[in-house]
N, CA, C and O of each residue as an XYZ file, in Angstrom:
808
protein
N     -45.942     30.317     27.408
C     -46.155     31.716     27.785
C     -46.737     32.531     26.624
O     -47.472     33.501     26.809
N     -46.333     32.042     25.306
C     -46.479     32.955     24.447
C     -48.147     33.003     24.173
O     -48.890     33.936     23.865
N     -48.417     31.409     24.453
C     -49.992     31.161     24.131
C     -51.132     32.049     25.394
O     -52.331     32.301     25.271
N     -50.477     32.264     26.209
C     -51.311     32.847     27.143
C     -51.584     34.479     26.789
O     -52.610     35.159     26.835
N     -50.188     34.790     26.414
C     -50.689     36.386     25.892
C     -51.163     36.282     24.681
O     -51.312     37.420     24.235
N     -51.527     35.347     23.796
C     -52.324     35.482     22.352
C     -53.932     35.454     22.969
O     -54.917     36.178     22.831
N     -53.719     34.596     23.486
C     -55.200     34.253     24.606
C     -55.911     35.835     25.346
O     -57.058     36.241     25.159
N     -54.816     36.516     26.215
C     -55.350     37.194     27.018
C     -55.328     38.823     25.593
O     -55.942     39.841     25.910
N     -54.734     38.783     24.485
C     -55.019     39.947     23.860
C     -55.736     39.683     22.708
O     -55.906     40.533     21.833
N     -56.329     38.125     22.634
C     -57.638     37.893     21.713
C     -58.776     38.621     21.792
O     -59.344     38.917     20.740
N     -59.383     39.093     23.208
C     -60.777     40.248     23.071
C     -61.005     40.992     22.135
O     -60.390     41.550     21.226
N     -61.783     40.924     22.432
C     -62.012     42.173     21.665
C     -61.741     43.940     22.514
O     -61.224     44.892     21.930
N     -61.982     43.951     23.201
C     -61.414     44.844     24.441
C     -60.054     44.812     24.556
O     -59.300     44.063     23.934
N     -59.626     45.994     25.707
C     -57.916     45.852     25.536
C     -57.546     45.830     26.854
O     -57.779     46.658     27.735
N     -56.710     44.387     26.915
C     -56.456     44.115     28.365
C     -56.065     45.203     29.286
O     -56.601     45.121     30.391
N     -55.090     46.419     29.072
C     -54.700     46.950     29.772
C     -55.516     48.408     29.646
O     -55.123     49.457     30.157
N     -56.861     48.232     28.774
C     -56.872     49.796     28.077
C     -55.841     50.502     27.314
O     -54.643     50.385     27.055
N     -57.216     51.600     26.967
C     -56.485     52.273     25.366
C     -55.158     53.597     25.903
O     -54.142     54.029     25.359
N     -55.822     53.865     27.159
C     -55.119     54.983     28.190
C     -53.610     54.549     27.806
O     -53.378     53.343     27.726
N     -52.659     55.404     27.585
C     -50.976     55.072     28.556
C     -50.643     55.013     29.839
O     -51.159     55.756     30.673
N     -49.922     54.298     30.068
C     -49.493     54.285     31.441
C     -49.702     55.532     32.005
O     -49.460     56.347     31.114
N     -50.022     56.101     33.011
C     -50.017     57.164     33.754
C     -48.570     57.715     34.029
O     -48.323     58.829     33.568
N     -47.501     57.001     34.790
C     -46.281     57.123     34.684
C     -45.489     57.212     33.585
O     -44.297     57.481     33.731
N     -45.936     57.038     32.548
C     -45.098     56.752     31.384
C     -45.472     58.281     30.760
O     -44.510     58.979     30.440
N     -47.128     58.944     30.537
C     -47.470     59.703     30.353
C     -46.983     61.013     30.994
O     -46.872     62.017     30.292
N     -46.682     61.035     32.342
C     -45.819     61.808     32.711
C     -44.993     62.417     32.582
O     -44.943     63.647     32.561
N     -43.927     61.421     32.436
C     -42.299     61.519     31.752
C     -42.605     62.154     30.332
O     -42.602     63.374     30.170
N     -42.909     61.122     29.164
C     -43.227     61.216     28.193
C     -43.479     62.694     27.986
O     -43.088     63.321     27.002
N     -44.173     63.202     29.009
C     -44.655     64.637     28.216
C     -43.678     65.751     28.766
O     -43.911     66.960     28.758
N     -42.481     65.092     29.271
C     -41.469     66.516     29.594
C     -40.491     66.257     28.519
O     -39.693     67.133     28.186
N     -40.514     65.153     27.990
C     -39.397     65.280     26.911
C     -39.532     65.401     25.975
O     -40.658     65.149     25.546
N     -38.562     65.832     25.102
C     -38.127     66.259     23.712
C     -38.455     65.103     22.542
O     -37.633     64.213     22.323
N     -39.617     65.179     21.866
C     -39.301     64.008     20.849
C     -38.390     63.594     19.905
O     -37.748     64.286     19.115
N     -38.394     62.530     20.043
C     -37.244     61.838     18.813
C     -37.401     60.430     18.687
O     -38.598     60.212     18.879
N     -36.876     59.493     18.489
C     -36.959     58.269     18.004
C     -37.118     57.144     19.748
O     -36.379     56.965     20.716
N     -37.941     56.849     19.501
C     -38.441     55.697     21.328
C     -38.825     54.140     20.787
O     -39.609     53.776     19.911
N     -38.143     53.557     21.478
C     -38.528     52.081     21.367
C     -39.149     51.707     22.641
O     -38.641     51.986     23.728
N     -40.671     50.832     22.443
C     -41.604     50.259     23.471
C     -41.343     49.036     23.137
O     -41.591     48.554     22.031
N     -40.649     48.262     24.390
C     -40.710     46.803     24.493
C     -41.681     46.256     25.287
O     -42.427     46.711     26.154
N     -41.506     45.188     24.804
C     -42.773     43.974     24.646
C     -44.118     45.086     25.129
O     -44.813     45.110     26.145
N     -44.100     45.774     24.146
C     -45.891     46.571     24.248
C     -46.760     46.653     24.026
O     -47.496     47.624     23.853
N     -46.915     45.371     23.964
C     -48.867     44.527     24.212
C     -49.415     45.535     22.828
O     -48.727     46.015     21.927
N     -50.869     45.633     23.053
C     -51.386     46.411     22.701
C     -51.547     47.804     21.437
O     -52.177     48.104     20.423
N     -50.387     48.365     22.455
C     -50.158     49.860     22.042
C     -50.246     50.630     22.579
O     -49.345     51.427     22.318
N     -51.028     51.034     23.467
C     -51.644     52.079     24.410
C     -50.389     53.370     24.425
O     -50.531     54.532     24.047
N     -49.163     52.717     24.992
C     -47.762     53.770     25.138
C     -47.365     54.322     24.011
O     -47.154     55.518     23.812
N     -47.222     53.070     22.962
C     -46.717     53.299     21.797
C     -47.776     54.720     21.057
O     -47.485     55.890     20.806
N     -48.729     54.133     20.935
C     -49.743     55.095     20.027
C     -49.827     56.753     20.925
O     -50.072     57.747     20.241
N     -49.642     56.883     22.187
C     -49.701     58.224     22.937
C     -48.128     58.731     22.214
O     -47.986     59.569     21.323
N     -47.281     58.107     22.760
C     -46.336     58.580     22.609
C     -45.871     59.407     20.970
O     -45.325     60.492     20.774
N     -46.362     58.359     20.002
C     -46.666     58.602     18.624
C     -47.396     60.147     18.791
O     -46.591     61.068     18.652
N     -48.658     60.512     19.038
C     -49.616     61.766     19.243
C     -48.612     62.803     19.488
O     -48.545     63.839     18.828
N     -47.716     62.448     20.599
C     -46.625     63.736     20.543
C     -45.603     64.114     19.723
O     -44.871     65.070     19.981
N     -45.512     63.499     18.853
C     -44.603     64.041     17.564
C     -43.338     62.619     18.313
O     -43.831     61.986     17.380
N     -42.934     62.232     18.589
C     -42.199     60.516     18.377
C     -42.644     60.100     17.457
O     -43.795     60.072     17.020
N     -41.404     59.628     16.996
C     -41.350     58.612     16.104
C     -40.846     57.184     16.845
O     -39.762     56.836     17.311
N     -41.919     56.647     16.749
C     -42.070     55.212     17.484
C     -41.915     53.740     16.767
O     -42.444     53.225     15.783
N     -40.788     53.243     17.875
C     -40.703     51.730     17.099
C     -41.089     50.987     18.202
O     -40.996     51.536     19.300
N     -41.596     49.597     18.123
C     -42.290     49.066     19.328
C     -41.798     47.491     18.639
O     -41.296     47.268     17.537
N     -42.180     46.471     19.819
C     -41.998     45.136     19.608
C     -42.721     44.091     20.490
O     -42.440     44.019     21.686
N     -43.494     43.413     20.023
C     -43.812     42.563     21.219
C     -43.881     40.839     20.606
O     -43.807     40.803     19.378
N     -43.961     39.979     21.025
C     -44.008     38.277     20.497
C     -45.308     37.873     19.716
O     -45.542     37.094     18.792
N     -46.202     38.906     20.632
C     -47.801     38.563     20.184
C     -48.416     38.965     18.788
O     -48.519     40.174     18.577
N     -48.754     38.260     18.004
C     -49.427     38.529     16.941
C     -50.705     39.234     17.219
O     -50.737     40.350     16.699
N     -51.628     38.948     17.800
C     -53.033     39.524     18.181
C     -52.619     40.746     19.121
O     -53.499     41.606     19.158
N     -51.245     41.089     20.055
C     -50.893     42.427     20.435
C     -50.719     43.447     19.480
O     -50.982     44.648     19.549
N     -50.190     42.709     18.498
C     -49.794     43.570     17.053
C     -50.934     43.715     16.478
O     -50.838     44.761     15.837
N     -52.203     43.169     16.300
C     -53.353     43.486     15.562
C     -53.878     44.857     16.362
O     -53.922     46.052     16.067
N     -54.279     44.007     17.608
C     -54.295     45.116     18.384
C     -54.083     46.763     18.435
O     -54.739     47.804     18.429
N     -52.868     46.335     18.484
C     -52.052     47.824     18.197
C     -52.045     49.006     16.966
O     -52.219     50.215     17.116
N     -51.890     48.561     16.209
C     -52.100     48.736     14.833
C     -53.780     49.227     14.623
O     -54.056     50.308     14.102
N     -54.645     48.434     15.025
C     -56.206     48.865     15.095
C     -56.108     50.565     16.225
O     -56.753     51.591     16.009
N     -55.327     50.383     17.114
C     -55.109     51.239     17.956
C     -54.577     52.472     17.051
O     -55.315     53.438     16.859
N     -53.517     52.423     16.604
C     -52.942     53.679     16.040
C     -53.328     54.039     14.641
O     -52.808     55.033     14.134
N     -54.282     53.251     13.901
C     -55.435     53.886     13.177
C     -56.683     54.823     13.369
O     -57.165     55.748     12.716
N     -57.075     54.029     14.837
C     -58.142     54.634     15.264
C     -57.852     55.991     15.934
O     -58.770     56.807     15.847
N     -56.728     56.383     16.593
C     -56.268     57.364     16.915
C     -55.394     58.488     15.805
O     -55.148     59.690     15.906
N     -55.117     57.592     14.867
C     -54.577     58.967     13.030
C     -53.060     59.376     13.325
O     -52.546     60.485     13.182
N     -52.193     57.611     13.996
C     -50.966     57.860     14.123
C     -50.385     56.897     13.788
O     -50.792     55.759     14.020
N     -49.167     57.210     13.090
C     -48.180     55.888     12.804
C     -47.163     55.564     13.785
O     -46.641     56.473     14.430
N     -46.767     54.111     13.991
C     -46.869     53.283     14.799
C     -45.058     52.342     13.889
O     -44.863     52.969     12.847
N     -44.466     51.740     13.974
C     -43.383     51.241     13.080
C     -43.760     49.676     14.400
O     -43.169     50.026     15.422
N     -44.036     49.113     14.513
C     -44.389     47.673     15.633
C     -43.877     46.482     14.756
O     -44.157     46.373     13.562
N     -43.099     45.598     15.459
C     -42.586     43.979     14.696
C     -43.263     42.988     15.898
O     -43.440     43.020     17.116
N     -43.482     42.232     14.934
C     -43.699     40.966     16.164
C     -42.301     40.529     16.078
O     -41.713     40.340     15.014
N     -41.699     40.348     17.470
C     -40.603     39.799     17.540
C     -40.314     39.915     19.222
O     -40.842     40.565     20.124
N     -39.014     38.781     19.144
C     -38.674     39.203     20.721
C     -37.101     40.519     20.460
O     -36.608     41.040     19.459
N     -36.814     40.588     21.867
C     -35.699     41.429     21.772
C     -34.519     41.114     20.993
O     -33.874     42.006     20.442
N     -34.173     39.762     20.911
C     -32.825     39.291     20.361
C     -33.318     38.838     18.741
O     -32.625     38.044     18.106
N     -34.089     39.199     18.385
C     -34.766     39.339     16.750
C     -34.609     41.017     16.412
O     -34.823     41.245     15.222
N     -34.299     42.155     17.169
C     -34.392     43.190     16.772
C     -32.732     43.863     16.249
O     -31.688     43.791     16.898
N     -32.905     44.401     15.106
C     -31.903     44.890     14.000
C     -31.545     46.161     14.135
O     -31.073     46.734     13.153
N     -31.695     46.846     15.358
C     -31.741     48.282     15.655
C     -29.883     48.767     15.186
O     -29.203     47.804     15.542
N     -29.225     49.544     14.739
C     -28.108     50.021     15.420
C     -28.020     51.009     16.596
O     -28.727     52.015     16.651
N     -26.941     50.606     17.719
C     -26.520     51.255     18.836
C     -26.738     52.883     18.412
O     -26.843     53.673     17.474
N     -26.724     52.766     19.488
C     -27.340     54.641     19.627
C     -28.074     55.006     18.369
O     -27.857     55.810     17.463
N     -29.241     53.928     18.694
C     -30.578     55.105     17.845
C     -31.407     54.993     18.190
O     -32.335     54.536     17.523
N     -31.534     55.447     19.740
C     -33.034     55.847     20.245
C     -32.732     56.799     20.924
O     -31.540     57.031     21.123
N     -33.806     57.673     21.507
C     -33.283     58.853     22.226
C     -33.700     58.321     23.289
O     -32.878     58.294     24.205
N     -34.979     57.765     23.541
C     -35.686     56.903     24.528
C     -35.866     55.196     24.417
O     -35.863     54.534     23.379
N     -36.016     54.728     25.756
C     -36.683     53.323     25.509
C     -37.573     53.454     26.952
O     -37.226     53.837     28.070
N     -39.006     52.915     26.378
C     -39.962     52.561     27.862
C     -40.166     51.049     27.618
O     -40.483     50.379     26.635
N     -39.802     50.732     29.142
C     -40.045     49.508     29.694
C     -41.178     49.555     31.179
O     -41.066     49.828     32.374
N     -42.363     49.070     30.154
C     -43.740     49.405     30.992
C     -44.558     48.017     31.352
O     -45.522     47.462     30.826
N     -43.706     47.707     32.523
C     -44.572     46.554     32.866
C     -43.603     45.330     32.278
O     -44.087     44.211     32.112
N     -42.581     45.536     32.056
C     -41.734     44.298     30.980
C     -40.734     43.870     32.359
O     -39.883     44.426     33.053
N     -41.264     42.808     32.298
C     -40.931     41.495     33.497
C     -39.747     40.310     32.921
O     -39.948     39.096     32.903
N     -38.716     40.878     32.551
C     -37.367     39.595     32.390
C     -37.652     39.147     33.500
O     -38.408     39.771     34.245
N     -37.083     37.920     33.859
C     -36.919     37.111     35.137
C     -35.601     37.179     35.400
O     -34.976     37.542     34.404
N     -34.821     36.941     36.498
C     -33.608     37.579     36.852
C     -32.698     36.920     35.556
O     -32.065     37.594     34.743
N     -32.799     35.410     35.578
C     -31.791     35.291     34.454
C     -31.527     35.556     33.080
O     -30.791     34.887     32.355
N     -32.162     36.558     32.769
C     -32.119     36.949     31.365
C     -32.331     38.367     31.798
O     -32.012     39.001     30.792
N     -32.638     39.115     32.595
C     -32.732     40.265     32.981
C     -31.894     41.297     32.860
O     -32.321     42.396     32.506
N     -30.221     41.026     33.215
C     -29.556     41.910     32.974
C     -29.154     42.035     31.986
O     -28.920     43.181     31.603
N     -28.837     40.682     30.948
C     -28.534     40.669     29.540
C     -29.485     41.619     28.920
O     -28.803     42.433     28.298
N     -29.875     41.705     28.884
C     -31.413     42.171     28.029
C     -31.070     43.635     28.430
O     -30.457     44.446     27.735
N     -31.567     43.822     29.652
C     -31.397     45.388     29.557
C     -29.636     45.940     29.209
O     -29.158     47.074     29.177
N     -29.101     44.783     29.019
C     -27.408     45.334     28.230
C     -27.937     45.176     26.769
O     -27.893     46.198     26.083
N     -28.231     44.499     26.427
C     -28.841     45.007     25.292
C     -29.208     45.910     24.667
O     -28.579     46.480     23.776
N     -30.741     46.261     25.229
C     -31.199     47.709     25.597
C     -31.011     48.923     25.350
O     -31.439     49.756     24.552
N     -29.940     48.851     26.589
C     -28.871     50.079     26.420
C     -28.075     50.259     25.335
O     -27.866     51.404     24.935
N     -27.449     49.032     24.628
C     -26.467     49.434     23.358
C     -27.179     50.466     22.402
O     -26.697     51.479     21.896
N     -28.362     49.985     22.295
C     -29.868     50.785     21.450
C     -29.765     52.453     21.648
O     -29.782     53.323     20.777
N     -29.668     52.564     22.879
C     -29.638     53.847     23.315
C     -28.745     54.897     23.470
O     -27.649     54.837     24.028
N     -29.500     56.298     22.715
C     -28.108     57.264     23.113
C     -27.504     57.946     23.977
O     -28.155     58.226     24.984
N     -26.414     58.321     23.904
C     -25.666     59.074     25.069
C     -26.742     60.103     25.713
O     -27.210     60.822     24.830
N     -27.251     60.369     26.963
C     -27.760     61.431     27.032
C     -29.729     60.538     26.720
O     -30.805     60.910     27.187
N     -29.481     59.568     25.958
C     -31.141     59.231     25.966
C     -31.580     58.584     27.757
O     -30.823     58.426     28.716
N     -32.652     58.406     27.675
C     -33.484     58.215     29.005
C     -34.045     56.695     28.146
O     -34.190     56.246     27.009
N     -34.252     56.266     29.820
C     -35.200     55.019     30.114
C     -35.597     55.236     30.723
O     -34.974     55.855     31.586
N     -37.560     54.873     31.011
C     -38.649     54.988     31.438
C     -39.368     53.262     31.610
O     -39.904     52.516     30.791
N     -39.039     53.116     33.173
C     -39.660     52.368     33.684
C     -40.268     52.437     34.638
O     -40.031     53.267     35.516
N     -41.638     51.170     34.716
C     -42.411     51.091     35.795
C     -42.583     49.766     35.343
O     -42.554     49.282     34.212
N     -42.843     49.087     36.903
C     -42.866     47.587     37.127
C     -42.947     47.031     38.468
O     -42.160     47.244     39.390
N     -44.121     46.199     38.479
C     -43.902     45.133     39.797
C     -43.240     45.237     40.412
O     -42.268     44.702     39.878
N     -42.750     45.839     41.960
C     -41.469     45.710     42.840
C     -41.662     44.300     43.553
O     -42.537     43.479     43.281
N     -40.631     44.180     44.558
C     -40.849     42.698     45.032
C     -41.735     42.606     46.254
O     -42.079     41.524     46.731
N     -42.152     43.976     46.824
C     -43.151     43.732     47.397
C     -44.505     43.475     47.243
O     -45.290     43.471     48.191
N     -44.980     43.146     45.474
C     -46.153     43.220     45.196
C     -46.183     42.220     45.825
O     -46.929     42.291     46.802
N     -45.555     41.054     45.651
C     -46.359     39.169     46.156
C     -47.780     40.013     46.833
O     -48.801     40.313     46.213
N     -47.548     40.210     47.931
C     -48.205     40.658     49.291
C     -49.507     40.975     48.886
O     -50.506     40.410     49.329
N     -49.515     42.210     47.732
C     -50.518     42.716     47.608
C     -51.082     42.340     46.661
O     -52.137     42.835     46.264
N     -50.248     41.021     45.908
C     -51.329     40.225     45.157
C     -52.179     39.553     45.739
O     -53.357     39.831     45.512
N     -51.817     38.317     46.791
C     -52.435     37.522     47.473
C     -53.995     38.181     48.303
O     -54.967     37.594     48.778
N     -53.708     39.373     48.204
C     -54.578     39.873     48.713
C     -55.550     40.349     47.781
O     -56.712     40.559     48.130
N     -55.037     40.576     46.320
C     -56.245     41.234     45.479
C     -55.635     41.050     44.065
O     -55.019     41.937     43.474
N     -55.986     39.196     43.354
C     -55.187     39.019     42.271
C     -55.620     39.762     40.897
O     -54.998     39.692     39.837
N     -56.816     40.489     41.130
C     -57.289     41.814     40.006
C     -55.720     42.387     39.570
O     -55.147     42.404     38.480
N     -55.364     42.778     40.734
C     -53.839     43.716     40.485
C     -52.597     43.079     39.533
O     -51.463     43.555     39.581
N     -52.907     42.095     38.781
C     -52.288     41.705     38.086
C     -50.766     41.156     38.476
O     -50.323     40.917     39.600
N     -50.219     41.054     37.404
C     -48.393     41.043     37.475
C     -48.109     39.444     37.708
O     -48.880     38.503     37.899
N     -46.604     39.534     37.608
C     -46.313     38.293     37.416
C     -46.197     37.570     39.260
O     -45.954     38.102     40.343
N     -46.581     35.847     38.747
C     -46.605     35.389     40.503
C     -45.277     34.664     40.475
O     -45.090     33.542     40.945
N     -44.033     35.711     39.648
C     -42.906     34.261     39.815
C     -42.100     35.450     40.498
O     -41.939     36.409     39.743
N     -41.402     35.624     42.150
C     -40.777     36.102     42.184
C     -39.223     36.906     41.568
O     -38.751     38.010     41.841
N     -38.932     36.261     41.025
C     -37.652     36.184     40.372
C     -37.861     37.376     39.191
O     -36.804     37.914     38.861
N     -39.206     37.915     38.438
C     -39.797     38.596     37.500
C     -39.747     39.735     38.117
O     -39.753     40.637     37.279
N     -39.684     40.275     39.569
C     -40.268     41.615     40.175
C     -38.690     41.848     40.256
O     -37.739     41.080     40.109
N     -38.819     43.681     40.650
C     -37.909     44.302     40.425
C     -37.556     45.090     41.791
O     -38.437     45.189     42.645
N     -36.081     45.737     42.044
C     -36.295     46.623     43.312
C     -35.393     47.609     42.773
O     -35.278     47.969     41.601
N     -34.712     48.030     43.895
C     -33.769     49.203     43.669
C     -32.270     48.609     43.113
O     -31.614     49.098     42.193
N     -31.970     47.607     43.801
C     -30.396     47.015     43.856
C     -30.650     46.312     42.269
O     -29.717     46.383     41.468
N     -31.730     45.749     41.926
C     -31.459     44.845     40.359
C     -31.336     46.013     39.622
O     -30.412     45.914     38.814
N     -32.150     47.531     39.570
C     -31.922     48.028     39.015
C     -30.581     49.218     38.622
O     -30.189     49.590     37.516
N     -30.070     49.633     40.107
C     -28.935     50.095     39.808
C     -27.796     48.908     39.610
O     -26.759     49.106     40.245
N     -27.828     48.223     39.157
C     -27.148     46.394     38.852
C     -27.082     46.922     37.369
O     -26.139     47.638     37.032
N     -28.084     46.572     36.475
C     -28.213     46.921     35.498
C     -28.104     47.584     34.504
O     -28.084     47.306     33.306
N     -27.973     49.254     35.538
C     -27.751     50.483     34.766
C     -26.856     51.431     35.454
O     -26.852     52.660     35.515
N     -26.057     50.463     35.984
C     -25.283     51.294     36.728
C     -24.160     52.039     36.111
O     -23.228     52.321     36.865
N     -24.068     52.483     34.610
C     -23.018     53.281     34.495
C     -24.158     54.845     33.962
O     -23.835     55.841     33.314
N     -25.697     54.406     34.656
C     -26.486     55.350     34.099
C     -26.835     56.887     35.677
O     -26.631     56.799     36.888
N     -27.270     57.805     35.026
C     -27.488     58.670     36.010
C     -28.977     58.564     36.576
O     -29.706     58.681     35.590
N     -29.781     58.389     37.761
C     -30.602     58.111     38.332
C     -31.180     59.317     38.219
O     -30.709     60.222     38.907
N     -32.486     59.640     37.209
C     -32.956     61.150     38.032
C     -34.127     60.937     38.912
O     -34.610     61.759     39.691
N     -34.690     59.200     38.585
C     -36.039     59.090     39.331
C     -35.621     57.670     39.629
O     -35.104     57.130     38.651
N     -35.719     56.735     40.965
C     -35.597     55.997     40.992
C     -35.853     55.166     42.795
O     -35.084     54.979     43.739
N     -37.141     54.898     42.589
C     -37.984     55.109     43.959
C     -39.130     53.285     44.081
O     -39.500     52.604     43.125
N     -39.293     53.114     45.048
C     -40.321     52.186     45.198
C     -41.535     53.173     45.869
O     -41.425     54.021     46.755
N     -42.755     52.730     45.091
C     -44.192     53.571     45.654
C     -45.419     53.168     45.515
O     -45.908     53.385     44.406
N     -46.153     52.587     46.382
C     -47.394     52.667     46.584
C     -48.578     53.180     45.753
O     -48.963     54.320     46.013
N     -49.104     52.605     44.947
C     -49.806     53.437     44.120
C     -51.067     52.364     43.818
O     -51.032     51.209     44.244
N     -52.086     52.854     43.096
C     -53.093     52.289     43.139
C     -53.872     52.147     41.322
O     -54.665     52.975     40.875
N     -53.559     51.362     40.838
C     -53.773     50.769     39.083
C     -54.721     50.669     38.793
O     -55.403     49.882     39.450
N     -55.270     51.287     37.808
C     -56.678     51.148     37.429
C     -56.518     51.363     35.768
O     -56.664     52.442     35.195
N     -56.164     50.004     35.090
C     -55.523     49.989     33.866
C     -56.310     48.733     33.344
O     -56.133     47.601     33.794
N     -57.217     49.060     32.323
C     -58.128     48.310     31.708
C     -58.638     47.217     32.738
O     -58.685     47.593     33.909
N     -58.972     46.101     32.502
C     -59.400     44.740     33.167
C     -58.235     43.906     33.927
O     -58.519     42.920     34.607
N     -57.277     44.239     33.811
C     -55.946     43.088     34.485
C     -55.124     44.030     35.362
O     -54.095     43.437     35.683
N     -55.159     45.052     35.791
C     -54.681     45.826     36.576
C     -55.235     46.885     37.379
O     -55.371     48.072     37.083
N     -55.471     46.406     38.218
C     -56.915     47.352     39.788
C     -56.796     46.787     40.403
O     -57.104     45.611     40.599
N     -55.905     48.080     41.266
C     -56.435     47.797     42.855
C     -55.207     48.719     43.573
O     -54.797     49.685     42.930
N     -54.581     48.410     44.985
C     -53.385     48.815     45.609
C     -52.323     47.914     45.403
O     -52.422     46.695     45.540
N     -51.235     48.568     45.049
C     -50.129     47.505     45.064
C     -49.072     48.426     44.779
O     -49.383     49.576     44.470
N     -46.865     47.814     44.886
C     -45.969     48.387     45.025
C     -45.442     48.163     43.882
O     -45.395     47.015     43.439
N     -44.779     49.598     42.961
C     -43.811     49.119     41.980
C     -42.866     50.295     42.091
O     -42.927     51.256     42.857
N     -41.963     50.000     41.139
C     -40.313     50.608     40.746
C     -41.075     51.554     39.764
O     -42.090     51.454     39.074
N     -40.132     52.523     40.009
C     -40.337     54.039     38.755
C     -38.781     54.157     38.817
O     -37.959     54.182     39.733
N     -38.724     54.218     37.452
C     -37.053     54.586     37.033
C     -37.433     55.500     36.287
O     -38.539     55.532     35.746
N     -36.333     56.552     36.153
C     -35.798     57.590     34.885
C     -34.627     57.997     34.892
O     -34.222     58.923     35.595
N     -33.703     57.094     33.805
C     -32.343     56.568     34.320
C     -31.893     57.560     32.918
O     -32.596     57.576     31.908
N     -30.766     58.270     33.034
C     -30.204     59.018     31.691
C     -28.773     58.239     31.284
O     -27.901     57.934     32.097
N     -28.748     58.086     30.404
C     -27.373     57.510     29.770
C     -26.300     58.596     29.821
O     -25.171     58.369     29.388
């Protein structure tokens, strides 16, 4: 797996574009800055916007060439960036020191899924938010129909309502919906298809 994302963020171009998530950009811009961790975040795209608004940003992803990436990213834009190559269970954070965490597009597969986002959460403070968007389980459908739209083809990776109040269930729901929407995010994501929007408060 790991060789495929060194592969797909070798371009010179940026798989997902330089843009932030649209959803992420959203959120992002009603809240209060302070300290945000972006997991497994490719690129940069989130990381480096989020940075522009006065965050102070820590990020992580496995990929070495995501990290070049990124880094080229938050130069070219005149922002600092704090990014490790690493996975989640390599990270040295202490509990409650983030105000935020976005999980954009970050696909655990069920069995490591809830661990992880318990993890996660230890990271996070009382009162901090999580910001997700991701594959619901109805994409299959609207992959088969248009594999531009990206995402993962292993069921077990997509997300709904029940894994997620599973997960975060001692959290307060202020956004937490399946919706129809239509991706137009660099070269690996275009077209129609269904995902999860969370904005879960601790």
């Amino acid at each position: 797996m790991k060789d495929f994302w060194e592969d797909r963020y070798s371009k010179e171009s940026y798989a997902y574009g330089k843009e932030p998530n649209a959803y992420f950009k959203k959120i992002i811009d009603t809240l209060f800055p302070g300290k945000i961790l972006l997991a497994a975040e490719g690129e940069g795209r989130n990381a480096v916007y989020a940075a522009s608004l006065g965050w102070e940003v820590y990020a992580y992803d496995f990929s070495e060439m995501a990290y070049k990436k990124a880094m080229k990213l938050a130069a070219e834009k005149n922002v600092s960036i704090q990014y490790q190559v690493a996975s989640l269970s390599d990270l040295e954070f202490p509990e409650n020191f983030f105000d935020a965490i976005g999980l954009i597009y970050v696909h655990f597969p069920d069995p490591i899924r809830h661990t992880n986002h318990e993890l996660l959460s230890r990271l996070l403070k009382n009162e901090g938010h999580v910001i997700l968007e991701a594959f619901s389980s109805n994409h299959s459908s609207y992959q088969r129909k248009n594999p531009a739209v990206g995402g993962p083809k292993i069921e077990s990776q997509l997300y709904n309502e029940l894994k997620l109040k599973n997960d975060f269930k001692s959290y307060k729901f202020l956004i937490l919906k399946e919706e129809e929407i239509h991706l137009s995010e660099g070269e690996h994501h275009n077209g129609l298809t269904t995902v999860m929007r969370m904005v879960a408060k601790k």
